[in-house]
C-alpha positions in Angstrom: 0.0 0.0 0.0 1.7 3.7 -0.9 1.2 6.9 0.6 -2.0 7.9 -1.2 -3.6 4.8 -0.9 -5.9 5.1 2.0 -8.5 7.6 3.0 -7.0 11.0 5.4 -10.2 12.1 7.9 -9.9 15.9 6.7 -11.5 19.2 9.2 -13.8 20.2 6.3 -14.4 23.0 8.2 -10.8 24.5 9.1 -9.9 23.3 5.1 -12.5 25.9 4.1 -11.4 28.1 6.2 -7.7 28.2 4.8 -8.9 27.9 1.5 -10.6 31.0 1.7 -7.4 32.5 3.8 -5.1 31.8 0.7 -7.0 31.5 -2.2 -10.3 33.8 -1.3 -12.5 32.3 -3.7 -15.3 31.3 -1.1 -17.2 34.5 0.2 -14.9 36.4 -1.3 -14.4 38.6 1.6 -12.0 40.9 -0.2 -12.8 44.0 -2.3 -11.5 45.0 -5.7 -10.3 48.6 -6.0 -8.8 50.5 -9.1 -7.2 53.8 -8.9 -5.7 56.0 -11.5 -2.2 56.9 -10.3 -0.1 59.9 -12.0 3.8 59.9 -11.4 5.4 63.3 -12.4 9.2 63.9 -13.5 11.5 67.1 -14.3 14.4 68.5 -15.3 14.7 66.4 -18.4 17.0 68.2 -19.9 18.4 66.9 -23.4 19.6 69.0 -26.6 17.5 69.6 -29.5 17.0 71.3 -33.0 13.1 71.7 -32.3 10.6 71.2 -29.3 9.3 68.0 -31.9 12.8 66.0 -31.0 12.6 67.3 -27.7 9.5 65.6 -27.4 10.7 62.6 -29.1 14.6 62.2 -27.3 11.6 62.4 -24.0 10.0 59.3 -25.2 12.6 57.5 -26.4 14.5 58.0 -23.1 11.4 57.2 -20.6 11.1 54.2 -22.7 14.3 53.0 -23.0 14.4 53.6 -18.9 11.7 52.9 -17.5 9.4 50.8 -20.6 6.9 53.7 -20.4 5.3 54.7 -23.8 4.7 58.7 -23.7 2.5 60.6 -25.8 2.7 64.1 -26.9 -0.2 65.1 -24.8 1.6 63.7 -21.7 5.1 66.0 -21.7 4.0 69.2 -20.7 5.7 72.5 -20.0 8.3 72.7 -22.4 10.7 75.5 -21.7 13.5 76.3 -24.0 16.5 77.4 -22.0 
């Protein structure tokens, strides 16, 4: 006879209750929450012929980085100094 071979008396009760603990999908106990988060950077300073390859040395930098995909609408302030 192996291991598995005979019957285990299981606490049905206390193995619902961890279930729930570890895997939460009885009662499900727990809320859901999204959120919108906004993370802001300066002082990216980088040479350029135009504000357009300003904008575009930006996104290829914070991509290269950090794997973030800018848009246009997303760099803001631009100063020429």
């Amino acid at each position: 006879m192996g291991k598995g071979d005979r019957y285990r008396k299981v606490n049905q009760d206390k193995f619902n209750q961890n279930f729930d603990r570890i895997f939460n999908k009885r009662g499900n106990k727990m809320k859901e929450y999204t959120s919108t988060i906004t993370v802001t950077w300066s002082l990216n300073n980088h040479e350029a012929s135009s504000e357009e390859e300003y904008r575009d040395r930006v996104k290829d930098q914070f991509y290269e980085e950090y794997g973030i995909t800018l848009s246009d609408d997303e760099i803001k302030d631009v100063e020429e100094l």
